[in-house]
C-alpha positions in Angstrom: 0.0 0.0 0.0 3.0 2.7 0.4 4.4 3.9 -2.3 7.7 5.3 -0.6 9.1 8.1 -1.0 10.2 11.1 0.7 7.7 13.2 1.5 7.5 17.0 3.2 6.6 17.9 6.9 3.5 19.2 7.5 1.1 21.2 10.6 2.5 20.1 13.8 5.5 18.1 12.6 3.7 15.4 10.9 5.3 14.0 7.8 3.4 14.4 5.1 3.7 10.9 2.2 1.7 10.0 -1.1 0.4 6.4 -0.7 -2.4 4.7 -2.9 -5.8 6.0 -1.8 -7.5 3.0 0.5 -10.8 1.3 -0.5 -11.5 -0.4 3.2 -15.4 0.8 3.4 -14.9 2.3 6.8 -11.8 4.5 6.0 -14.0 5.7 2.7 -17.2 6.2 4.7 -15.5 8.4 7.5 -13.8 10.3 4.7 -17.4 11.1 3.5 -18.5 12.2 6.8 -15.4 14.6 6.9 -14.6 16.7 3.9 -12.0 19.1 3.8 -10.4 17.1 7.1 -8.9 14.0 7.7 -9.4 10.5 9.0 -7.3 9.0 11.7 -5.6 5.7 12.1 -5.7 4.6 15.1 -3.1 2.1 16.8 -5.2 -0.7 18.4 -2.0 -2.2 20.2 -2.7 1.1 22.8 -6.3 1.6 22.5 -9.5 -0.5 22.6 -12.0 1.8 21.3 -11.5 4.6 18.7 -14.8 6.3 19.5 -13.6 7.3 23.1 -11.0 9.5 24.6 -7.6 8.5 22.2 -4.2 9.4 23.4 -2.2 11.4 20.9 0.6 8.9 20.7 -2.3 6.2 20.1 -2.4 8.1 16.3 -0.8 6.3 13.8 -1.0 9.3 11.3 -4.1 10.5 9.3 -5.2 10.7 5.4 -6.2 13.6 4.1 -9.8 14.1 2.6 -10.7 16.5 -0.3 -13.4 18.7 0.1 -15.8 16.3 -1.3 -15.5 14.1 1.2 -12.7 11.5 -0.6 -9.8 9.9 0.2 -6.9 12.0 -1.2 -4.0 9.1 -1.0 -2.3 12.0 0.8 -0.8 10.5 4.4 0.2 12.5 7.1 2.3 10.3 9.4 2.4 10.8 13.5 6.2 11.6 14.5 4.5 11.3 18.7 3.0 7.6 17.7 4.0 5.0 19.8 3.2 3.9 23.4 1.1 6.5 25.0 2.8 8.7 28.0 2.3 10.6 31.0 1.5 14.2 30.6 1.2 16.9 33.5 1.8 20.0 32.0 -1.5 21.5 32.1 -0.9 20.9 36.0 2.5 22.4 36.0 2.7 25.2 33.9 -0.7 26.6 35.8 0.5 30.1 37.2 -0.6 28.4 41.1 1.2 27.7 44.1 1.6 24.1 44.1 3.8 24.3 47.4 1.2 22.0 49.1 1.9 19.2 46.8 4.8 18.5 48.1 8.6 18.9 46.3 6.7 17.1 43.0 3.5 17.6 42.4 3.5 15.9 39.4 3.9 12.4 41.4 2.2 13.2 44.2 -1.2 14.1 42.1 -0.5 10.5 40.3 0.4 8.9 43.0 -3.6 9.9 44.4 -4.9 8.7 41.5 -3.5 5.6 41.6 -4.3 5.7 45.5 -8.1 5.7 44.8 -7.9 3.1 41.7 -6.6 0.8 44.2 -9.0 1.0 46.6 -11.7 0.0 43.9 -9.2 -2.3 42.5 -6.3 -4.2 44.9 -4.3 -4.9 41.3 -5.1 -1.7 39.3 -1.8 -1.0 37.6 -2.0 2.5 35.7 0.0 2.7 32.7 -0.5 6.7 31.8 -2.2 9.6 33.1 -3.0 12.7 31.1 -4.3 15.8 32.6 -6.8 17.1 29.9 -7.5 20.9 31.4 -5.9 23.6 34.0 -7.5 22.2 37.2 -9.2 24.6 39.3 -7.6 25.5 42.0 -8.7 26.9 45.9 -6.7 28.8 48.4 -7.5 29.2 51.7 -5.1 31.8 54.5 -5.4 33.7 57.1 -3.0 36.5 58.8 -0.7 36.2 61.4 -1.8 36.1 64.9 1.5 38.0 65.6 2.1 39.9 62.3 -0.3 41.0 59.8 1.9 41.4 57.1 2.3 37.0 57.0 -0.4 35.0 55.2 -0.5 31.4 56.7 -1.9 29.2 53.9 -4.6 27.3 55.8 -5.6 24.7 53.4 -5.8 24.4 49.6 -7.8 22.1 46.8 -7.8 21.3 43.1 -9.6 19.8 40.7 -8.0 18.3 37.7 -9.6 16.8 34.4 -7.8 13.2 33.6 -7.8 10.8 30.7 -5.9 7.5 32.3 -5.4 4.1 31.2 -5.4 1.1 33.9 -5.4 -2.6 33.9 -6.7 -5.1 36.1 -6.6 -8.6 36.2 -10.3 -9.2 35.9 -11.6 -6.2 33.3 -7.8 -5.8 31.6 -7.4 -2.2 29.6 -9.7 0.2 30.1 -9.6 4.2 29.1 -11.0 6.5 32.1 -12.1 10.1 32.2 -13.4 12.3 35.1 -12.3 14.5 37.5 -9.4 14.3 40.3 -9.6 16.1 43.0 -7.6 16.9 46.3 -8.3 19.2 49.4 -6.0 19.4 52.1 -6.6 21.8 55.3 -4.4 22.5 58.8 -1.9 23.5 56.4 0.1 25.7 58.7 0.2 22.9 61.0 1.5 20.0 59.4 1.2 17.8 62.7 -1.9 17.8 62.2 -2.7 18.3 58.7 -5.9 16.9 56.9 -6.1 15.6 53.3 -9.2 13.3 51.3 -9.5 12.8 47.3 -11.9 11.8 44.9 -12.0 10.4 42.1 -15.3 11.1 40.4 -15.9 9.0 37.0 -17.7 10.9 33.9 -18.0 14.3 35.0 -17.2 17.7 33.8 -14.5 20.2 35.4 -17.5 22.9 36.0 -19.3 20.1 37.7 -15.9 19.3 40.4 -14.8 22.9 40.2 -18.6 23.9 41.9 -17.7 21.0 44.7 -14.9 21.6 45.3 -16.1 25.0 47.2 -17.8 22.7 49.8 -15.0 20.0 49.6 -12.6 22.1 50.9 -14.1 22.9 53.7 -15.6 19.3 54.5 -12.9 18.2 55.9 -12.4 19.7 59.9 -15.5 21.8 59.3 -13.6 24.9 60.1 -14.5 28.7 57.6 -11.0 30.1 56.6 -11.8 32.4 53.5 -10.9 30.8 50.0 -9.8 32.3 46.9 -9.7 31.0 43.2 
């Protein structure tokens, strides 16, 4: 089916190749749903079903369709395709004090997700997490009893949109998406500091982020004053 060739590089680094234009009925319908686009090829060795969320990496490449809706023969291959990986950034490069999260926040926000698959599931084994959205975030302080000018950080939440892939002995591979979220609260005294996740299955960040108002306050009762 490839012709060879060179090729050139096309939008976002993909390389672009000429092969024969495919006849499979389901390539050719999904071209006709989508002209002017493209139709992707998805990599079933990382993903079971190609109608939910897919993992960049899970993209073998995509053809190109003409704008009435047929196959060009025009391939646009996936330089990112290959087993899917870990991706925080939409946590970390959020202009918010992540000081509560420890030295990495990165592994400490996967190590609670893995934290609540495993109490569902002894042998959940997570093999990538992808943070889909800037989490919400929620800071509570208060001043110094003995100077006014110091801001104790009393307690602090998020709420961060995943896509995450697990296995288990019983149900193998599947592809999750919801919202993770974390409040913690006695943060200026770490003796006797408070934290509780949860891991809610199918929901939208709007839906957490209105929660998590309440949430952070559920957890020693106590009114400190929050701010997004």
């Amino acid at each position: 089916m490839d012709n060879g060739g060179g090729g050139n590089v096309g939008r976002f680094g993909w390389r672009n190749r000429r092969k024969g234009i495919p006849t499979e009925p389901a390539l050719v319908a999904a071209a006709a749903e989508h002209p002017g686009g493209s139709v992707a090829e998805i990599d079933r060795t990382y993903i079971d079903d190609p109608d939910g969320y897919v993992p960049p990496e899970a993209i073998r490449g995509a053809w190109l369709v003409d704008s009435s809706g047929k196959l060009t023969g025009e391939y646009q291959e996936n330089p990112r395709h290959g087993a899917p990986q870990d991706d925080f950034d939409k946590l970390t490069d959020a202009d918010h004090w992540l000081g509560w999260l420890g030295d990495d926040p990165v592994a400490a926000v996967r190590e609670g997700i893995e934290e609540c698959l495993h109490a569902q599931v002894a042998d959940a084994a997570v093999e990538w997490v992808k943070i889909l959205e800037t989490p919400r975030f929620l800071t509570g302080a208060r001043r110094h009893p003995e100077d006014e000018q110091v801001v104790l950080v009393t307690r602090a939440a998020l709420a961060a949109p995943f896509a995450l892939s697990v296995r288990t002995t019983q149900h193998g591979r599947s592809v999750l998406l919801g919202v993770f979220s974390w409040a913690a609260a006695n943060l200026s005294t770490p003796e006797v500091r408070k934290d509780r996740h949860w891991f809610d299955l199918g929901v939208e960040l709007d839906w957490a982020g209105e929660r998590l108002q309440e949430r952070i306050y559920e957890i020693d009762g106590r009114d400190d004053t929050a701010e997004r």
